[in-house]
C-alpha positions, 0 to 999 in steps of 0.5 A, spaced: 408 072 284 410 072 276 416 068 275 422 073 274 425 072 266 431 071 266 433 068 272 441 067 274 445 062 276 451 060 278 456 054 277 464 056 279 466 061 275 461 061 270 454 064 271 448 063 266 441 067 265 436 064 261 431 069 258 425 064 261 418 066 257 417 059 253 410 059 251 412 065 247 419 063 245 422 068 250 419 075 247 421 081 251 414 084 253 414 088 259 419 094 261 420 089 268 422 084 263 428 089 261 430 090 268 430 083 269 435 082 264 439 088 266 438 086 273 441 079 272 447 082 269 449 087 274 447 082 279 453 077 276 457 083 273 458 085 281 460 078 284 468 078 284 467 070 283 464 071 276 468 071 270 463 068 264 456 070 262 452 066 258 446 069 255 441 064 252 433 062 251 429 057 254 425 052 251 426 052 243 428 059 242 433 064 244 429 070 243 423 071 238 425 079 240 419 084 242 412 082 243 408 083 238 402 083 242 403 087 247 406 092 242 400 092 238 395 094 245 401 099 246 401 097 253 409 094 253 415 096 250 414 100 246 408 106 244 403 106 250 395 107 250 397 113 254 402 117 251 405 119 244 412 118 241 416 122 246 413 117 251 415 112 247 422 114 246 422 114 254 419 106 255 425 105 249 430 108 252 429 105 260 426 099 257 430 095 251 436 100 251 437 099 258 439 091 257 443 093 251 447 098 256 448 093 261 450 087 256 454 093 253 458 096 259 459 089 263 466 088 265 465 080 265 465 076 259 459 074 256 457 068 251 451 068 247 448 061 247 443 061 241 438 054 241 433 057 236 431 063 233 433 070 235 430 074 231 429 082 232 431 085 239 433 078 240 438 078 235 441 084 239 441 081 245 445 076 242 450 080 237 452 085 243 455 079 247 462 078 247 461 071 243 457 067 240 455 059 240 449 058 234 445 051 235 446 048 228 438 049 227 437 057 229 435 062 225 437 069 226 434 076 223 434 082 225 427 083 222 424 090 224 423 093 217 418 087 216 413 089 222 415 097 219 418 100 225 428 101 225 431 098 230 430 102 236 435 097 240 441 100 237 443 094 232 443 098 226 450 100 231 452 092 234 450 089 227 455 094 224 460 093 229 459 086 228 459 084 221 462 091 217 457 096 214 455 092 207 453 086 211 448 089 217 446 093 212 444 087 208 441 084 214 437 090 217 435 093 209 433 087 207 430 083 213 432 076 211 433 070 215 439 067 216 442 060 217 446 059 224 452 056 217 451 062 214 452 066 220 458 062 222 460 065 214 459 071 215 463 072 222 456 073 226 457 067 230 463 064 234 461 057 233 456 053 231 454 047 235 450 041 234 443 043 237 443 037 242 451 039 244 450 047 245 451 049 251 456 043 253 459 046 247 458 053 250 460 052 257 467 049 254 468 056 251 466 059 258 470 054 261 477 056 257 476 062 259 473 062 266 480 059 268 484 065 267 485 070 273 478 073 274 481 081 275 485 080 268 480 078 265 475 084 266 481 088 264 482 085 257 474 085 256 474 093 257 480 093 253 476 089 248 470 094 248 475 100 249 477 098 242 472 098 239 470 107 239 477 110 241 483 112 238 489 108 239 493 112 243 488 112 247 488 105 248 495 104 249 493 109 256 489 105 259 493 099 257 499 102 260 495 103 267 491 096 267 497 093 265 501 096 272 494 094 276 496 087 273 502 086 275 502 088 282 496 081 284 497 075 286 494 071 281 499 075 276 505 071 281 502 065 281 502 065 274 508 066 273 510 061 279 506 056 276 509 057 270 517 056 272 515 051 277 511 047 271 505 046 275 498 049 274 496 055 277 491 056 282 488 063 281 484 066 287 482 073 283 487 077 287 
C-alpha cells in the first residue's frame, strides 16, 4: 500500500499536512494525490479541537507544482491518453481545483509554511492559504506560461486576490521566479524565516492564534473570506449574526472573566 501524500498530524490545537513526495520535490502527480490533500484538510477542518492548518512540503521543497512527467504520458492530472479536452477539463475540476476549494472553503486558519520552491500548482497551493512563512532560500513562480499551458488551478484569481492586478499579471504573464525577500516585498508572504527556523518560526504564528476561542476563530476566518467577494452590507449581516452566536458561548464569558479577574483564559471552545 503507497504511502498517502499529504499525511495529517496533530499536536493541540495546531494540525500540520505535509505534502510527502520528496524524490520529486513534492509534485502533484495523480488525481489520489488531490484527494489526499483535500482529505487532509477536511479531516482537520471537522476536528472541533483544531484551530490552525499548517500546509508545508517535505524534504527540500514546498511543491515543484504538477508533474511534468506524468502529464507528459497524459496519465495524471491533466489530459489522459484516453479522452480529449472535455475529460481533461473533468480530471482538473475534480482533481487540482478540488485542493484549491477545500483550502479555500476551510473554516480553520491556514499557514503555508514555504521550505523551498513553490512553484506553479505549488505556488497556489500556498498563496490560497490564509498566511504565509517563506524559508529565506525558496523560490516562488507561477510558471505555467513556461511549459505552455494557463493556470488551470485558479491562480490567475488567488494571485490577483493577493497581490493586486499589475502584480499577478507580472507573475503569471512573465513567468519569472521570485526570491522569498521579493515575495515579502511584494506582501505575498507573511514573513520570511531563516531556512533552519521556519517551522519554529511557523508554528509560533499558528501558536498566537490557536490560543484564541476555537469557534471565534472560525467565525472571523469566514468573515475574512466572505469579505473578499461580497458587498459590505452584506458583511455587516453575517457579522451581525455571528456576533450574536459569539456572545452567547462560554469561551466568550471566560474571556471576559479572565480579563476582569486578570488571569489568563483558559478556552474550551464552547
Amino acid at each position: 500500500m503507497s504511502r498517502p501524500f499529504a499525511p495529517l498530524e496533530k499536536s493541540g490545537r495546531i494540525a500540520t499536512v505535509t505534502l510527502s513526495r520528496p524524490e520529486s520535490r513534492n509534485a502533484v502527480a495523480q488525481v489520489q494525490d488531490c484527494r489526499d490533500v483535500v482529505d487532509a484538510v477536511n479531516a482537520a477542518n471537522d476536528d472541533p479541537e483544531i484551530s490552525v492548518l499548517i500546509l508545508t512540503g517535505a524534504g527540500s521543497a514546498f511543491s515543484s507544482g504538477g508533474d511534468l512527467k506524468s502529464i507528459r504520458e497524459r496519465s495524471g492530472i491533466g489530459p489522459r491518453q484516453s479522452g480529449g479536452p472535455a475529460e481533461t477539463r473533468a480530471n482538473y475540476r475534480r482533481g487540482v481545483q478540488g485542493m484549491i476549494r477545500a483550502l479555500a472553503d476551510v473554516e480553520i486558519a491556514t499557514i503555508a509554511a514555504i521550505n523551498g520552491p513553490a512553484i506553479g500548482l505549488g505556488l497556489d497551493l500556498a498563496v490560497i492559504c490564509d498566511m504565509r512563512v517563506c524559508a529565506e532560500s525558496a523560490k516562488l513562480a507561477s510558471s505555467f506560461l513556461k511549459v505552455g499551458i494557463i493556470p488551470g488551478d485558479g491562480g490567475a484569481w488567488i494571485l490577483t486576490q493577493a497581490l493586486g492586478y499589475a502584480r499577478a499579471a507580472e507573475l503569471i504573464l512573465t513567468g519569472d521566479a521570485i526570491t522569498a525577500s521579493e515575495a515579502l516585498a511584494l506582501g505575498l508572504v507573511n514573513k520570511v524565516a531563516p531556512d533552519g527556523k521556519l517551522m519554529e518560526e511557523t508554528l509560533a504564528l499558528a501558536q498566537r492564534v490557536a490560543v484564541n476561542p476555537p469557534r471565534a476563530v472560525r467565525m472571523a476566518k469566514r468573515l475574512l473570506r466572505e469579505s473578499q467577494h461580497s458587498r459590505l452590507s452584506d458583511v455587516l449581516e453575517l457579522s451581525a449574526a455571528f456576533q450574536a452566536l459569539a456572545h452567547e458561548t462560554d469561551d466568550h464569558k471566560e474571556a471576559v472573566d479572565s480579563f476582569f479577574e486578570k488571569r489568563p483564559p483558559r478556552f474550551t471552545g464552547n
